[in-house]
C-alpha positions in Angstrom: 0.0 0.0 0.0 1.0 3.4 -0.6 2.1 5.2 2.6 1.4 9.4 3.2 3.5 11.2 5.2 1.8 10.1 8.6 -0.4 7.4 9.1 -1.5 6.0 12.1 -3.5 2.6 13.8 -5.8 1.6 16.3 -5.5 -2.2 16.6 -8.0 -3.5 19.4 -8.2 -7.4 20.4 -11.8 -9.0 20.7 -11.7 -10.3 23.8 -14.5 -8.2 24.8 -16.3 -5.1 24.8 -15.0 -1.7 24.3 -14.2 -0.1 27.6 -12.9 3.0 28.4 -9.2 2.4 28.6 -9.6 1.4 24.9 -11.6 4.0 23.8 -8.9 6.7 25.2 -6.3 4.5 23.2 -8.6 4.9 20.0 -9.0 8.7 20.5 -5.4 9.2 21.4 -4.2 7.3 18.2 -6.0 9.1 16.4 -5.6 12.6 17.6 -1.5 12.2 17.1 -2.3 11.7 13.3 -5.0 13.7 12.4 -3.4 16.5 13.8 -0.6 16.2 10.9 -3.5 15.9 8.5 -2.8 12.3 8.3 -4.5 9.1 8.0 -6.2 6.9 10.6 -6.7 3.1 10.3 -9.0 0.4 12.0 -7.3 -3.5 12.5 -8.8 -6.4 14.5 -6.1 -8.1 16.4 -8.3 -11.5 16.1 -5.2 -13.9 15.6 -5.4 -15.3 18.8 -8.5 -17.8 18.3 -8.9 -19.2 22.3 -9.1 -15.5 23.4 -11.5 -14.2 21.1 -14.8 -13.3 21.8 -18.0 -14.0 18.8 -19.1 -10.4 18.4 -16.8 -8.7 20.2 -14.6 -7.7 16.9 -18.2 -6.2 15.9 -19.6 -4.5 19.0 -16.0 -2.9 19.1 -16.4 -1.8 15.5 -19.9 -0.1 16.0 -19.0 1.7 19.2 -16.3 3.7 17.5 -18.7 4.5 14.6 -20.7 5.6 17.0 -17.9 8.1 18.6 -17.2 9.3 15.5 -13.8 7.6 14.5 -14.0 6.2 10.8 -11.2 4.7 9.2 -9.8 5.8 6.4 -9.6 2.6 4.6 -11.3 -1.0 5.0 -10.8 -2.6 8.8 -8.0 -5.1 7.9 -8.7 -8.2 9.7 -5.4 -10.4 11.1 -7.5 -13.5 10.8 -7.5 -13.1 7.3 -4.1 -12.6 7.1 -2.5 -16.3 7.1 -0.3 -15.9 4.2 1.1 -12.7 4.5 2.5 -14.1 7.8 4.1 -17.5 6.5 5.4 -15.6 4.2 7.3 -13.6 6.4 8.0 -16.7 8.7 9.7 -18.5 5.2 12.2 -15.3 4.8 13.4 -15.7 8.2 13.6 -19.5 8.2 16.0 -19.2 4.7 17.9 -16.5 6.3 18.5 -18.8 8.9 17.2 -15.7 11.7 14.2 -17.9 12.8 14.1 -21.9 14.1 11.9 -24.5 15.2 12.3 -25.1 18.9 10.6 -28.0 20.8 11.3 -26.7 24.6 8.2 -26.8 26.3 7.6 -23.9 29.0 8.4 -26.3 31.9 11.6 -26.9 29.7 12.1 -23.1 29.8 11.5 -23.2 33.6 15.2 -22.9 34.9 15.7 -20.0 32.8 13.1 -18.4 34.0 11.1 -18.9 30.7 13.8 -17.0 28.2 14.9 -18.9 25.8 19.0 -18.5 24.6 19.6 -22.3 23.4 17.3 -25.2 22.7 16.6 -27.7 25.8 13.7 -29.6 25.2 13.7 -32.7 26.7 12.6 -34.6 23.5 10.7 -33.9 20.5 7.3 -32.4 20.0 4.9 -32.9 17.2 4.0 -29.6 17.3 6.7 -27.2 18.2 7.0 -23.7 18.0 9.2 -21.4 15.8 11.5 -18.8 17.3 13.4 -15.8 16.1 16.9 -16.0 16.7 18.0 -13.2 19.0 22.1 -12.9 19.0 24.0 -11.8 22.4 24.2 -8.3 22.1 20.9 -7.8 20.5 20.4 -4.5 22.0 17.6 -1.8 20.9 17.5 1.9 21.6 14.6 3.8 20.5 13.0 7.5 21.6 9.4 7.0 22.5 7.5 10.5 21.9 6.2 10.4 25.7 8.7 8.2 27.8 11.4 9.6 26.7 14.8 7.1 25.5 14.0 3.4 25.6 16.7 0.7 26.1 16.5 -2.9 26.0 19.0 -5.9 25.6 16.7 -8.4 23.8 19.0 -11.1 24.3 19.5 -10.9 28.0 16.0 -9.8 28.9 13.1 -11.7 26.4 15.7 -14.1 24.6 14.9 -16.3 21.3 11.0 -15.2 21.0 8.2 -16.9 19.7 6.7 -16.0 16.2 4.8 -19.0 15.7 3.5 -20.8 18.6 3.0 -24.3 19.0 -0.5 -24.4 18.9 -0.1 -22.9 14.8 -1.6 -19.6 16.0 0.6 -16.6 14.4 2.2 -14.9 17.6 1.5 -11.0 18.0 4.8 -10.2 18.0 5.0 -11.2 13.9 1.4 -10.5 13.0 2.1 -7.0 14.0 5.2 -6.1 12.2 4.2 -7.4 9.2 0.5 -5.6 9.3 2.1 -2.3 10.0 4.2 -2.4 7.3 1.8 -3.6 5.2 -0.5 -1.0 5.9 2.1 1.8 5.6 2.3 2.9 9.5 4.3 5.3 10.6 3.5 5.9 13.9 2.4 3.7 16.5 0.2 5.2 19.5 -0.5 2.9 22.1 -1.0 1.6 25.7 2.3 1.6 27.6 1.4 -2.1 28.4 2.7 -2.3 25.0 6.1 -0.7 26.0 7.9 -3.7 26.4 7.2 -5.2 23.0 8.7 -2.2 20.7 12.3 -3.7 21.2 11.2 -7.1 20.2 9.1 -5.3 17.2 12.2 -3.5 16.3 14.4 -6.1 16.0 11.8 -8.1 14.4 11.9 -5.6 11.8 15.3 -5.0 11.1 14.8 -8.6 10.2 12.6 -8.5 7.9 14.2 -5.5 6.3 10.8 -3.5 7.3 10.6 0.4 8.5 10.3 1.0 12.0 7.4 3.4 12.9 8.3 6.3 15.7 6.4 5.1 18.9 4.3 7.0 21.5 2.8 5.0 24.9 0.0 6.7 26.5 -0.9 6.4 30.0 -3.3 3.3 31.6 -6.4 3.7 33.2 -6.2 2.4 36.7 -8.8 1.3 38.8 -8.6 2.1 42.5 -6.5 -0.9 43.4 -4.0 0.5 40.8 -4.7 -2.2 38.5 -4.7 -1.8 34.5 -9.0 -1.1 33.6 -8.4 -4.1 30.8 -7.7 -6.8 33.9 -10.5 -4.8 36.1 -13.5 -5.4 37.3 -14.5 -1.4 36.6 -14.0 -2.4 32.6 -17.5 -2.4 32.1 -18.5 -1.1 28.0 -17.9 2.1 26.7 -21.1 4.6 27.9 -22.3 5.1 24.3 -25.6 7.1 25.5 -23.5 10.6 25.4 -20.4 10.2 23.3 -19.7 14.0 23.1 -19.2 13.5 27.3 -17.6 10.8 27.1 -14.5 12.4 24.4 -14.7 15.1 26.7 -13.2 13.0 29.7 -11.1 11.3 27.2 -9.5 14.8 26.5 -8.5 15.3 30.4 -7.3 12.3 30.2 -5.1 13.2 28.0 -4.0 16.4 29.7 -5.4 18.8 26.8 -6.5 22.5 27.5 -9.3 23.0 29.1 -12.0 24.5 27.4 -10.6 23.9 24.2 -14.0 21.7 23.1 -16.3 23.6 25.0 -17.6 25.4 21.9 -18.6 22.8 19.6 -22.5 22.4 18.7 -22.2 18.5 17.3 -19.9 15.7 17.5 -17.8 16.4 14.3 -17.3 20.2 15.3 -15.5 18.5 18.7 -13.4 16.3 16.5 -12.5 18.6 14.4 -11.3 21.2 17.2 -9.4 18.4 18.6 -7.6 17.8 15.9 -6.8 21.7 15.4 -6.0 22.2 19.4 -4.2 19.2 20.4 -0.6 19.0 22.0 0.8 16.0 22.2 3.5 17.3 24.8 0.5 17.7 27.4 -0.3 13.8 27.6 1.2 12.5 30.7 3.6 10.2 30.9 2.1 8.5 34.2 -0.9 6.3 34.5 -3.9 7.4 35.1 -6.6 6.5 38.6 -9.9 7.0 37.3 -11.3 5.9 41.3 
């Protein structure tokens, strides 16, 4: 596909409904592109076939419609994606940066579940297929909110799983190869996501892809401190008042105050976002919503 100058992502899982923490994730995502006039795409994360929910992908779907954020292109859907990934998977098996592995995760145990060299036990029928990740794999990279980002692959995550041994397409993979595909440049997420970018950087550098610039928002926390996903207080997105509910969204991000108060419908607020947001004024700590 043919990539503008900026184009950005929001990539939500279906293992349930749309709750708030996502929804700031959407809006945030999409306020970092469309205020460089760029483009905004939809993609369901459904790769993972144990964890995902019937409907969910299109309940999630509708409730953004609903708030107002359209994609700019068709939703690309990961499930869908099968080939684009094995091929992917065959360049790095001939370049010899990828490998089957048979340890199991009780084989892994020792090592405290990283994997540096093979020591499974004995065969499996259906083993998994790792990316190779050399001693002194290490990845620096600026993230636009947390500042410089540092991370020995090697040492801390080890040899990584791109196909697991259950044939499902790890995350890791599916994403690189979907953002390139889909001509990403910047990647606006939940800093839960943090730890992956090195990982998705190497991966890559691999795979001779472009690396996107990265920015990781803040988490809702409930008022145990926990992440709103894992929480009990995820209930769905209120979709009775969106116009409220992007207006929290907007302290949440730390924007101006006032800066949406005089819009008359839904697309006049989006539109003054777009025109009035700062991305230097989204906090780089989480967020209690107690």
């Amino acid at each position: 596909m043919t990539s503008p100058i900026h184009c950005g992502r929001f990539a939500p899982s279906p293992t349930g409904p749309l709750h708030a923490g996502s929804l700031l994730a959407a809006f945030a995502s999409w306020l970092f592109v469309r205020q460089r006039g760029g483009r905004w795409l939809v993609r369901v994360e459904d790769v993972d076939p144990p964890r995902t929910v019937p409907g969910a992908a299109e309940s999630q779907l509708q409730v953004l419609e609903r708030f107002g954020l359209h994609s700019d292109a068709p939703v690309l859907w990961q499930s869908q994606r099968q080939a684009a990934y094995q091929q992917a998977l065959d360049l790095l098996l001939a370049d010899g940066l990828a490998f089957v592995c048979h340890c199991s995760r009780s084989d892994l145990a020792g090592s405290g579940g990283i994997h540096r060299h093979c020591v499974a036990r004995q065969p499996r029928p259906d083993p998994a297929i790792r990316l190779r990740v050399a001693p002194g794999s290490r990845v620096d990279f600026i993230d636009a909110l947390r500042g410089p980002q540092h991370q020995d692959v090697h040492a801390q995550v080890g040899d990584f799983v791109l196909r697991r041994a259950d044939g499902c397409w790890a995350y890791q993979l599916a994403v690189v190869v979907d953002d390139a595909a889909q001509g990403i440049t910047e990647v606006v997420r939940g800093a839960d996501l943090l730890d992956s970018s090195a990982r998705q950087i190497l991966l890559q550098r691999a795979l001779r892809l472009p690396t996107p610039a990265y920015a990781h928002l803040p988490l809702l926390l409930d008022a145990g401190g926990h992440k709103l996903s894992k929480s009990a207080a995820a209930l769905p997105v209120d979709e009775g008042d969106p116009t409220a509910m992007l207006k929290q969204a907007w302290q949440w991000l730390g924007q101006a105050p006032g800066a949406l108060d005089a819009a008359t419908s839904q697309a006049e607020l989006l539109q003054r976002a777009a025109d009035s947001f700062q991305p230097h004024r989204v906090p780089a700590h989480d967020i209690s919503i107690a």
